[in-house]
VOPAGU-2260 file (C-alpha; in pm, 1 decimal, decimal comma):
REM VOPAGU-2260
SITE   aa  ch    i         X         Y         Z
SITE  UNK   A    0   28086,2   30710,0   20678,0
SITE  UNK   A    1   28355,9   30482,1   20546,5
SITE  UNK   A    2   28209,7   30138,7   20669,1
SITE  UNK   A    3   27917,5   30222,8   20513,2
SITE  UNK   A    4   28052,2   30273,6   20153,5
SITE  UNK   A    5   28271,1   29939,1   20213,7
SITE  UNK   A    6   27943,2   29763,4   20302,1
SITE  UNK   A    7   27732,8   29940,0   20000,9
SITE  UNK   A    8   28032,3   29859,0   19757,0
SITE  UNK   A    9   28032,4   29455,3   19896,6
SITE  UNK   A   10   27649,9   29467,7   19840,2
SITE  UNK   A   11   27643,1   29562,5   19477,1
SITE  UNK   A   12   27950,4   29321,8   19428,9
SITE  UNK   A   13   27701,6   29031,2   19575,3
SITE  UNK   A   14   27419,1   29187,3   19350,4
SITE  UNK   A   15   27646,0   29106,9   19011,6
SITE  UNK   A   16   27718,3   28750,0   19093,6
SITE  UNK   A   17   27378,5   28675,8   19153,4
SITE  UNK   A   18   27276,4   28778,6   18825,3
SITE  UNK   A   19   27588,8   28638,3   18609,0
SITE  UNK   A   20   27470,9   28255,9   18818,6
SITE  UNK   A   21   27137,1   28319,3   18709,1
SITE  UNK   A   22   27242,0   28347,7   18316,9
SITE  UNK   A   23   27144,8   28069,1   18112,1
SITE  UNK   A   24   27435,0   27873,0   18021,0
SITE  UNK   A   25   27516,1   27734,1   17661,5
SITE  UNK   A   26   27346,5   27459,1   17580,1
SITE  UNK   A   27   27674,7   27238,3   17433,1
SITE  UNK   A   28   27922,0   27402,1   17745,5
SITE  UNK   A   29   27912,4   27048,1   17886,2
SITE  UNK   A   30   28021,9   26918,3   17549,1
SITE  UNK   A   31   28406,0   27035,9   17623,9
SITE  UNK   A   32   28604,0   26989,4   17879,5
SITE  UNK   A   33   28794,9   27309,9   17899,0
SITE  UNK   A   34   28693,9   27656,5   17887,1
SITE  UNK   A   35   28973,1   27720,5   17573,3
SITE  UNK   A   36   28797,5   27434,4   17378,5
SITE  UNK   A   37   28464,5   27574,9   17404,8
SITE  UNK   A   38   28565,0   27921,1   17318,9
SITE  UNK   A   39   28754,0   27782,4   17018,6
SITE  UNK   A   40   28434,1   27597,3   16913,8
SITE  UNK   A   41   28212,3   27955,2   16980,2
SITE  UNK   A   42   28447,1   28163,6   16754,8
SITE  UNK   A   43   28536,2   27919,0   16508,9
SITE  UNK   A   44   28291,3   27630,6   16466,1
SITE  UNK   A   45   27959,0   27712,5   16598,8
SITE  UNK   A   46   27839,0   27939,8   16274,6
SITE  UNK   A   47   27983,6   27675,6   16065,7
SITE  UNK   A   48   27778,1   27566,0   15729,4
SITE  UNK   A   49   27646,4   27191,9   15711,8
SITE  UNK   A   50   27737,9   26949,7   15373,1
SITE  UNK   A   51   27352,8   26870,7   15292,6
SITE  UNK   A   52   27346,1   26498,3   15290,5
SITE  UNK   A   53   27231,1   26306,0   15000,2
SITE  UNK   A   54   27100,7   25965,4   14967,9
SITE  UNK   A   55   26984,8   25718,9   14712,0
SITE  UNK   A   56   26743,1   25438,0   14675,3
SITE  UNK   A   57   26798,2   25087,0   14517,9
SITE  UNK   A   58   26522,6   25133,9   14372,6
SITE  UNK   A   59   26621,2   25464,6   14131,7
SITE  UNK   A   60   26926,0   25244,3   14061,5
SITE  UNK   A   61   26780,8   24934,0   13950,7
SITE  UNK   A   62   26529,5   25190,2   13719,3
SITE  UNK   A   63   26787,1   25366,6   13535,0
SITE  UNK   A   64   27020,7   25017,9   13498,8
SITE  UNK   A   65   27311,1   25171,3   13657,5
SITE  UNK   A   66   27511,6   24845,1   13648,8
SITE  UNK   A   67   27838,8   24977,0   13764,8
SITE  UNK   A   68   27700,9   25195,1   14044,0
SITE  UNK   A   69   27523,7   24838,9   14180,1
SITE  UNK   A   70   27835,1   24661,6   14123,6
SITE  UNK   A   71   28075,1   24935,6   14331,4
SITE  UNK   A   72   27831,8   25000,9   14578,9
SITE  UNK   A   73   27854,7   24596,7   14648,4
SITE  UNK   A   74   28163,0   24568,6   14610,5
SITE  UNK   A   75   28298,6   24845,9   14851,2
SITE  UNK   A   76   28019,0   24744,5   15094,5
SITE  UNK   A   77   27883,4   25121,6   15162,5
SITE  UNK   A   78   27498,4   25052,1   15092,9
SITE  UNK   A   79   27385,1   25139,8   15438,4
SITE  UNK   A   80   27615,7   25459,0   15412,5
SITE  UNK   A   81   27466,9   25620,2   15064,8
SITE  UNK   A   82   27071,6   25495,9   15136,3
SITE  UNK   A   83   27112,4   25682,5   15522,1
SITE  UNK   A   84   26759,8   25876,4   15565,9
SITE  UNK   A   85   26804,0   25940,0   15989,9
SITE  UNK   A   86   26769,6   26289,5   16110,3
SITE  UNK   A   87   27067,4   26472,3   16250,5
SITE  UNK   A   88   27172,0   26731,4   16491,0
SITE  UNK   A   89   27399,6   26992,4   16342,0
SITE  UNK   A   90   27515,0   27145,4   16649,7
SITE  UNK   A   91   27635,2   26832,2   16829,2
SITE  UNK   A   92   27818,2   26723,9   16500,8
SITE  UNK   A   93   28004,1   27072,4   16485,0
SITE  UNK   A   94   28107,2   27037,9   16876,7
SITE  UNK   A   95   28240,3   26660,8   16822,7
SITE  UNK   A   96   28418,7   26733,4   16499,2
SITE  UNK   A   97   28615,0   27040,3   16641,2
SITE  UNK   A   98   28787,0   26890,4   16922,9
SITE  UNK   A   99   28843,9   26532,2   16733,5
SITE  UNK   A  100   29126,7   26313,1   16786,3
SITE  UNK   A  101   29253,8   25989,3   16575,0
SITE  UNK   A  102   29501,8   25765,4   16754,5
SITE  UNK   A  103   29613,4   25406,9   16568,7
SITE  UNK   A  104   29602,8   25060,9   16706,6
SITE  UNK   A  105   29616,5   24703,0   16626,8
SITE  UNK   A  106   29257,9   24694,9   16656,8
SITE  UNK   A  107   29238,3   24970,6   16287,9
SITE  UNK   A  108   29233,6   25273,8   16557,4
SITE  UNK   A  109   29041,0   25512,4   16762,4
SITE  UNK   A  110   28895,0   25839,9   16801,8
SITE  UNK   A  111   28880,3   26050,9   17145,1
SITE  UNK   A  112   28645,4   26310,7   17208,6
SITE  UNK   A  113   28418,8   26511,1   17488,3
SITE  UNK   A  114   28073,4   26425,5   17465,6
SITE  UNK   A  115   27770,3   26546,4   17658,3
SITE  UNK   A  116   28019,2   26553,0   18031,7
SITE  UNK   A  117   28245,4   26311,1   17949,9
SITE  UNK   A  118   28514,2   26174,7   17780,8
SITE  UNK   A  119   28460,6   25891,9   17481,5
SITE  UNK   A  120   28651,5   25654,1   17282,2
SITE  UNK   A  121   28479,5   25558,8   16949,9
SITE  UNK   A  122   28685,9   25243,3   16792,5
SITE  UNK   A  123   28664,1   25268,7   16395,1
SITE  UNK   A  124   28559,1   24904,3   16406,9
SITE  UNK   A  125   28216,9   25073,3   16595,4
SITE  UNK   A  126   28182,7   25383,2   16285,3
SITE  UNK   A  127   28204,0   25045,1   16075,5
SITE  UNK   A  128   27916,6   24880,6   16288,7
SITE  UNK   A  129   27670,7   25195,5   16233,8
SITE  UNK   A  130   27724,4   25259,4   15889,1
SITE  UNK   A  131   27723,7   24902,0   15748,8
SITE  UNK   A  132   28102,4   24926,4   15646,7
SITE  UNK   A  133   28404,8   24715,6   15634,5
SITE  UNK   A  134   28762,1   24765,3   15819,0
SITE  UNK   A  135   28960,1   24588,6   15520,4
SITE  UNK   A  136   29046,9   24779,3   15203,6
SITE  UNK   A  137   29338,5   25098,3   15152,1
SITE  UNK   A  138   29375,7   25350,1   15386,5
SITE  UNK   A  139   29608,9   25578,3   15152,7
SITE  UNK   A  140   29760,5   25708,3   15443,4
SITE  UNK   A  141   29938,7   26014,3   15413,2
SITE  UNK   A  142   29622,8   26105,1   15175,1
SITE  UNK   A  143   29481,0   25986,7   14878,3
SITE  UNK   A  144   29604,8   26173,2   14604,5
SITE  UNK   A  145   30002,0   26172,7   14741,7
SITE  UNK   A  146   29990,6   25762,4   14772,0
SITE  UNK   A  147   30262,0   25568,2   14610,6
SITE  UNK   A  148   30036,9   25288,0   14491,3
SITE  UNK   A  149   29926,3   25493,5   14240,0
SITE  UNK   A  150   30214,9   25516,6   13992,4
SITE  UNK   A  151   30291,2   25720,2   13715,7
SITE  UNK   A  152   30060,5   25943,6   13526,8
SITE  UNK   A  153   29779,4   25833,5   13774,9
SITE  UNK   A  154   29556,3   26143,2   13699,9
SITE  UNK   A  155   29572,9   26068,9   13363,6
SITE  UNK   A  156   29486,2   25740,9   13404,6
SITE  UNK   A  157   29226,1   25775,4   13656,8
SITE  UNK   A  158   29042,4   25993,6   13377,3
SITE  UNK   A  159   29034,6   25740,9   13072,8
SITE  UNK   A  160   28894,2   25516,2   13371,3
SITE  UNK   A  161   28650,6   25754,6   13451,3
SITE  UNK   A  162   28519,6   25863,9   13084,9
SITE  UNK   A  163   28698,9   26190,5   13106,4
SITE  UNK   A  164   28854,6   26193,3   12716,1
SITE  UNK   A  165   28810,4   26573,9   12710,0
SITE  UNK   A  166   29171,6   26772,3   12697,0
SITE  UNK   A  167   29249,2   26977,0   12993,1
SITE  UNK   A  168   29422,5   27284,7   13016,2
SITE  UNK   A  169   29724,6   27426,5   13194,1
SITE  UNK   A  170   29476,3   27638,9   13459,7
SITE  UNK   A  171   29182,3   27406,0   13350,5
SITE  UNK   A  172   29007,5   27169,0   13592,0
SITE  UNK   A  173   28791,3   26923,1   13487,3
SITE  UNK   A  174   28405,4   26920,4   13497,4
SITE  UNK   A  175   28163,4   26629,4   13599,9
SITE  UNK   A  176   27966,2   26770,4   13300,0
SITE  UNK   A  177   28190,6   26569,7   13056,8
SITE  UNK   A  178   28121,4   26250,2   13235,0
SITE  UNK   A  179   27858,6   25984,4   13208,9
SITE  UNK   A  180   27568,9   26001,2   13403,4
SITE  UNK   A  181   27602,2   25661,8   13613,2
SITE  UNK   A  182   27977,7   25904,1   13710,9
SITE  UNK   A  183   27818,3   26200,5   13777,7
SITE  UNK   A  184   27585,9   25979,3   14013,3
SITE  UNK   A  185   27898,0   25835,7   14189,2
SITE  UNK   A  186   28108,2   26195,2   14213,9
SITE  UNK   A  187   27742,5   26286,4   14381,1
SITE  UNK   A  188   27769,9   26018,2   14660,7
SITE  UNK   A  189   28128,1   26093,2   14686,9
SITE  UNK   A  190   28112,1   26449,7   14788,5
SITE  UNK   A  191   27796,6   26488,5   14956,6
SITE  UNK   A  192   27828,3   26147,7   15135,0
SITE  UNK   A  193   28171,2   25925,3   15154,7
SITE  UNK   A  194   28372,5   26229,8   15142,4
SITE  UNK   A  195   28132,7   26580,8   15186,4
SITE  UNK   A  196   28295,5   26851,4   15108,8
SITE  UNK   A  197   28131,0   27246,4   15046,7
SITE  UNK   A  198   28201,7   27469,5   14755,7
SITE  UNK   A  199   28178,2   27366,0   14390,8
SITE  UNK   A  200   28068,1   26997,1   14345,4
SITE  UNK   A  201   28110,1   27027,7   13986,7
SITE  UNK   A  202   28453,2   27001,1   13964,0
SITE  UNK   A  203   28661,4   26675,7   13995,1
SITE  UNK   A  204   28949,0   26747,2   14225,5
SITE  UNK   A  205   29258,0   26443,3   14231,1
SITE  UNK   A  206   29089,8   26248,0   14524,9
SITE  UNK   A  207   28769,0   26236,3   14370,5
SITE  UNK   A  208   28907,1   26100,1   14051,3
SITE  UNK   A  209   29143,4   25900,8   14214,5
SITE  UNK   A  210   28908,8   25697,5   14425,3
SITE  UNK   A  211   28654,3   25644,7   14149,5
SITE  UNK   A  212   28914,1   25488,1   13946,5
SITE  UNK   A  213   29008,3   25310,6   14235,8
SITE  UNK   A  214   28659,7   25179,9   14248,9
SITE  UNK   A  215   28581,6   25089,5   13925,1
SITE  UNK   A  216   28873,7   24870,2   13910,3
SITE  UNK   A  217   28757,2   24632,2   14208,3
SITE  UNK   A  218   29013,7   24755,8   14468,9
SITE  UNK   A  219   28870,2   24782,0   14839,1
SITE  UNK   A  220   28896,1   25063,7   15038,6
SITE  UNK   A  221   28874,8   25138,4   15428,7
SITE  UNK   A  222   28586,1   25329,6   15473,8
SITE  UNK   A  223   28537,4   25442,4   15824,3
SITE  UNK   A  224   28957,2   25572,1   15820,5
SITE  UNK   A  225   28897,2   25759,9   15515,2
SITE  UNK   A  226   28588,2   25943,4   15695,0
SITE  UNK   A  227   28796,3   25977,0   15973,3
SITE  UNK   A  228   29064,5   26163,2   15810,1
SITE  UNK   A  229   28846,7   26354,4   15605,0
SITE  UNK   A  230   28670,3   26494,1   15936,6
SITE  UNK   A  231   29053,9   26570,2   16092,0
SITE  UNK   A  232   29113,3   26796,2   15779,3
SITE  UNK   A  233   28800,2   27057,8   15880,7
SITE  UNK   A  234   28986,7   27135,4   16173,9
SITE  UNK   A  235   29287,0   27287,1   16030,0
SITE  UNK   A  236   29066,2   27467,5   15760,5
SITE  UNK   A  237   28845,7   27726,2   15874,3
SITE  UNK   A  238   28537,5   27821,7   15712,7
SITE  UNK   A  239   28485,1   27477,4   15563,1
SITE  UNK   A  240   28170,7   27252,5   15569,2
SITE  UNK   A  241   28107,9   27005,1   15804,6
SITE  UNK   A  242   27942,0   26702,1   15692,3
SITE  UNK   A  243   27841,4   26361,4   15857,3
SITE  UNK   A  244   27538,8   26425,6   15996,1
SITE  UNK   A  245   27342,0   26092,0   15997,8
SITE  UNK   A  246   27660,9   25854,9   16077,5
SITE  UNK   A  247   27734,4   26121,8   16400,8
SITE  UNK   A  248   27364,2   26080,3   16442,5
SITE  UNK   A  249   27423,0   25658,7   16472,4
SITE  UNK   A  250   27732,6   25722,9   16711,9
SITE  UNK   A  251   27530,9   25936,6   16933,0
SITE  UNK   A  252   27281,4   25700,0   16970,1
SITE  UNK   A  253   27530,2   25412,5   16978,2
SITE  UNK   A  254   27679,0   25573,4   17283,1
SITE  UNK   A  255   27308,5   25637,8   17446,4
SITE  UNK   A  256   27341,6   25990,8   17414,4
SITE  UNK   A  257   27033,6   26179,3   17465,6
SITE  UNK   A  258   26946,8   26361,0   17125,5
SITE  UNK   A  259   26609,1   26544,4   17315,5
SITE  UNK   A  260   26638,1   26944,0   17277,8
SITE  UNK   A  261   26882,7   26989,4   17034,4
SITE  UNK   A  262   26846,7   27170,2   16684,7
SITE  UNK   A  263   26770,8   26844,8   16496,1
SITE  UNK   A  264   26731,4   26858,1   16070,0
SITE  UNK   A  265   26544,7   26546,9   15904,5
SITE  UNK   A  266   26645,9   26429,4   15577,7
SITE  UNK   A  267   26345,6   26465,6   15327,7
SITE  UNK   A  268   26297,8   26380,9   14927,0
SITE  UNK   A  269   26454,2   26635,7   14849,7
SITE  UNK   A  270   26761,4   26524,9   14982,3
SITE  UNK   A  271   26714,2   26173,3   14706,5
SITE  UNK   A  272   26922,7   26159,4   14408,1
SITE  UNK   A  273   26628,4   26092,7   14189,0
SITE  UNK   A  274   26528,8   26230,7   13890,0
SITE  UNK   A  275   26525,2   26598,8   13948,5
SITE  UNK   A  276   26856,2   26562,1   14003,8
SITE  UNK   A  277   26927,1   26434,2   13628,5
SITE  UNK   A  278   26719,7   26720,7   13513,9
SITE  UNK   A  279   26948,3   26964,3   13714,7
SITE  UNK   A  280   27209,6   26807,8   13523,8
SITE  UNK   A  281   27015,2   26897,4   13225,0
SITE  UNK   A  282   27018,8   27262,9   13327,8
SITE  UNK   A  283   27357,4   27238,0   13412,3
SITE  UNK   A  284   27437,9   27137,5   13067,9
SITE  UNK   A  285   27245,9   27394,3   12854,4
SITE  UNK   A  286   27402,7   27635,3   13069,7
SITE  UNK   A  287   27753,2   27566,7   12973,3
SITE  UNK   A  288   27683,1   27468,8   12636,0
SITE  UNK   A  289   27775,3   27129,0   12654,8
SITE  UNK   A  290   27699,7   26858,3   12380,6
SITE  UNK   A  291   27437,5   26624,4   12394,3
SITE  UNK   A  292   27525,5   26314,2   12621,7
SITE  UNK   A  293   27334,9   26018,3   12830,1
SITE  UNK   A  294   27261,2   26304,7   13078,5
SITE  UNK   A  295   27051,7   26470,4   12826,1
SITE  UNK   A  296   26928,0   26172,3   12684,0
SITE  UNK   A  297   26817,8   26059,9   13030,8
SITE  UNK   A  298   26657,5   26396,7   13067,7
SITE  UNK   A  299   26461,4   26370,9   12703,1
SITE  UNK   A  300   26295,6   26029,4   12825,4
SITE  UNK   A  301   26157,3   26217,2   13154,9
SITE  UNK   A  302   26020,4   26495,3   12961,6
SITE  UNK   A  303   25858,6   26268,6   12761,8
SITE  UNK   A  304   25718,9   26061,3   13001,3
SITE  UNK   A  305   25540,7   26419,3   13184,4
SITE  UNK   A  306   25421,3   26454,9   12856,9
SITE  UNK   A  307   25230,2   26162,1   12850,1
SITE  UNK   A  308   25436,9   26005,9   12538,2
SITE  UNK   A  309   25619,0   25708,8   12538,1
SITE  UNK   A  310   25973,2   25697,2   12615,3
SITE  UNK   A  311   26242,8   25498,1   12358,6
SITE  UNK   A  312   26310,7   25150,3   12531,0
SITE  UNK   A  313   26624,5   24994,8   12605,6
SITE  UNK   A  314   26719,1   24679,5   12392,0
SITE  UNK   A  315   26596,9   24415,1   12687,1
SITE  UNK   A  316   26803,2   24150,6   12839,9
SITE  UNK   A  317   26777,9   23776,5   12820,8
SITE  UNK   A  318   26739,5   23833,0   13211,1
SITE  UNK   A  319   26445,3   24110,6   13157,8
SITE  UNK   A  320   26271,2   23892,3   12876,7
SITE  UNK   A  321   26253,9   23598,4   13175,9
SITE  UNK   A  322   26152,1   23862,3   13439,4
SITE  UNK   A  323   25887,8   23984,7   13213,4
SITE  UNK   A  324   25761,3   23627,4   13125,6
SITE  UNK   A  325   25751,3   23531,9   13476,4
SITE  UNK   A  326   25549,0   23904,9   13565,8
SITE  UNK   A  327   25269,5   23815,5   13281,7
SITE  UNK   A  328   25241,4   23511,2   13403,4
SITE  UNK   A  329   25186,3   23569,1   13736,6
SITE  UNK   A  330   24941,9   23836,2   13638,2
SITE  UNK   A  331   24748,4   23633,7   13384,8
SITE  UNK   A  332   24703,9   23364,5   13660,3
SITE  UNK   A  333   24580,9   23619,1   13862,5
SITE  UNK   A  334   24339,4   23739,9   13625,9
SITE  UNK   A  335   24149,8   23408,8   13552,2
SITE  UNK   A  336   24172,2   23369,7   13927,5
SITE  UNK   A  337   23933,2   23707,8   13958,3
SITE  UNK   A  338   23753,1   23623,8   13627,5
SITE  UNK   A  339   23652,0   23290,6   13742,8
SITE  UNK   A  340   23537,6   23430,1   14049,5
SITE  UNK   A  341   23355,9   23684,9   13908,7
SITE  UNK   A  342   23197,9   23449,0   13658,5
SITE  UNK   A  343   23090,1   23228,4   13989,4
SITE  UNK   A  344   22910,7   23502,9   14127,1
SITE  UNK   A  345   22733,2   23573,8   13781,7
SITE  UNK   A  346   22581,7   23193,8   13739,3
SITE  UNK   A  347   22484,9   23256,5   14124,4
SITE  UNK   A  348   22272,4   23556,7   14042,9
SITE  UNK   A  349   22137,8   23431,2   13721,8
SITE  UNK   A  350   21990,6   23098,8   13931,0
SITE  UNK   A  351   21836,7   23280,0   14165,2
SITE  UNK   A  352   21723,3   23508,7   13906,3
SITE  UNK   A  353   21542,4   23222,2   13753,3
SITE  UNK   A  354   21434,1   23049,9   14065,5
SITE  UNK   A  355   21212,5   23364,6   14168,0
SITE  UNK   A  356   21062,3   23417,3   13823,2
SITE  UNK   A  357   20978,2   23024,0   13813,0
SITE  UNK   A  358   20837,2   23083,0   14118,9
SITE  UNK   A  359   20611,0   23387,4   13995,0
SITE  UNK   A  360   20479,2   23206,6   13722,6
SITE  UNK   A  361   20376,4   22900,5   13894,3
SITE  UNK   A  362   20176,6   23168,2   14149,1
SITE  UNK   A  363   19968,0   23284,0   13861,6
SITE  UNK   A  364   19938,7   22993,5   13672,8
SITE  UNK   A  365   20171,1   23058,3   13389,4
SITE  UNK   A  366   20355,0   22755,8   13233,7
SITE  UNK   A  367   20564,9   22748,2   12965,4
SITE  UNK   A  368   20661,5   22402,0   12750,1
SITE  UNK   A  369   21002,5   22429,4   12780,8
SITE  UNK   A  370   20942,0   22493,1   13147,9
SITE  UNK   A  371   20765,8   22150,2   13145,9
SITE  UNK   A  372   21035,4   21950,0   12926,9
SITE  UNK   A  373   21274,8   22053,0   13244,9
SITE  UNK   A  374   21026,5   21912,4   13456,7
SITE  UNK   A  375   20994,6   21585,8   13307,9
């Protein structure tokens, strides 16, 4: 009787490993390379919420004459970065961001990290190569805010830069509502795109201010380090939003990693700044009670143009006067071009118009004087 039991208890043993090897395993296991890792990444990444990107087009620039915006976004060389429109893969951004790793190096540095079975090394100079950036420029290291080149009263001073002229108080922190619209534009790009963060993008923390001023006065700054570091901070800080989608999209596929069954999110209109977001600036305005500004004026001209009215024009450039010259031009040479067509094809009608009812008239016998001046 006791064999047996053995033999029954070995059988059922058998029976439970048969079925645990027949579970489906997760689909991003081979995405670590130690069990710990991955069960960090299940209990502390993997429910994580996503920074929506946002883009913009040259176009909506050029529209709304947002001179500084063109000249920044030139100068700091991040064009491909803000106008990014690529789908991306949340998961597979979570599970690379969690188990990140910066190292330096003469050649501006490195990250390390486990992807799809194996180990990678990502140079910057590569995040550079994807997102149409530059390695030169500040790195702030040590972060933005706490950087020496800054000097005294640089919060301050990074406000007047800004347009901030509002008094703040002791527990007070300023709002992007008190800022021009062109800013507003800029604070957009810099937390939902150079920098995403989650939480309240209506408030201007010190890096945000910080780098704007840094910005509008000319000075260069290192990209692809900064978006390094900003991705090293989310894994000290639970609970915080990942963003980065489309550039960890481009590394992917710069690293031929197959993208094919994973959860994948395309970017859509309604991820453009365009105009709804000015009028959700609007909103965001009557809401607080804030004054009238160039948001609101902004807003007016839009509402007037659904309304079929026309909106209040800017006084034109010397630039736009030659543009516009140049436009009627072309479009007044294209006109007589289709007009004198059109009045070829007329005369051709007419003729043979004339030619068939000439030819009527002589079948019945019908002449006409002036018919026989043209003949003599």
């Amino acid at each position: 009787m006791g064999p047996r039991k053995e033999i029954q208890k070995k059988r059922r043993h058998d029976g439970e490993g048969s079925s645990k090897r027949n579970e489906p395993s997760h689909p991003l296991a081979s995405w670590f390379n130690n069990p710990q890792a991955f069960a960090t990444f299940i209990t502390k990444w993997e429910k994580r919420k996503f920074v929506t990107p946002r883009y913009i087009t040259y176009d909506f620039i050029v529209e709304h004459n947002y001179r500084n915006l063109t000249r920044i976004i030139e100068q700091q060389g991040f064009g491909t970065l803000v106008t990014m429109t690529n789908a991306y893969y949340p998961d597979l951004v979570n599970a690379c961001t969690s188990h990140l790793k910066y190292s330096a190096s003469n050649e501006g540095g490195y990250v390390e990290c486990y992807v799809a079975g194996r180990f990678r090394v990502i140079p910057l100079n590569v995040i550079a190569n994807v997102c149409g950036l530059s390695m030169e420029g500040h790195r702030f290291m040590g972060g933005i805010h706490a950087h020496e080149s800054w000097g005294p009263y640089a919060l301050q001073r990074g406000l007047d830069a800004i347009g901030y002229h509002d008094p703040i108080g002791e527990r007070q922190r300023p709002s992007v509502n008190k800022l021009s619209t062109e800013m507003r534009i800029l604070h957009y790009l810099i937390t939902y795109t150079l920098l995403p963060r989650g939480g309240n993008h209506g408030i201007l923390q010190h890096d945000d201010i910080l780098l704007m001023w840094a910005m509008l006065e000319g000075h260069k700054i290192c990209w692809p380090f900064i978006m390094i570091q900003n991705m090293l901070k989310l894994q000290g800080r639970e609970n915080k939003a990942i963003g980065y989608g489309p550039v960890w999209t481009r590394i992917l596929e710069y690293l031929t990693i197959g993208l094919d069954g994973y959860r994948k999110v395309d970017i859509g209109e309604d991820n453009c700044i365009n105009e709804r977001t000015l009028k959700k600036m609007r909103r965001q305005l009557e809401h607080q009670g804030q004054g009238v500004d160039e948001v609101e004026e902004e807003v007016d001209r839009m509402e007037q143009d659904d309304q079929g009215h026309q909106p209040p024009q800017a006084q034109p450039t010397m630039f736009d006067l030659v543009q516009e010259m140049r436009s009627m031009n072309e479009n007044l040479q294209a006109f007589q071009m289709e007009t004198r067509g059109q009045y070829q094809s007329i005369n051709t009608r007419i003729g043979r118009v004339e030619r068939s009812v000439r030819a009527i008239h002589n079948h019945l016998g019908i002449h006409y004087e002036d018919q026989d001046e043209e003949e003599d």
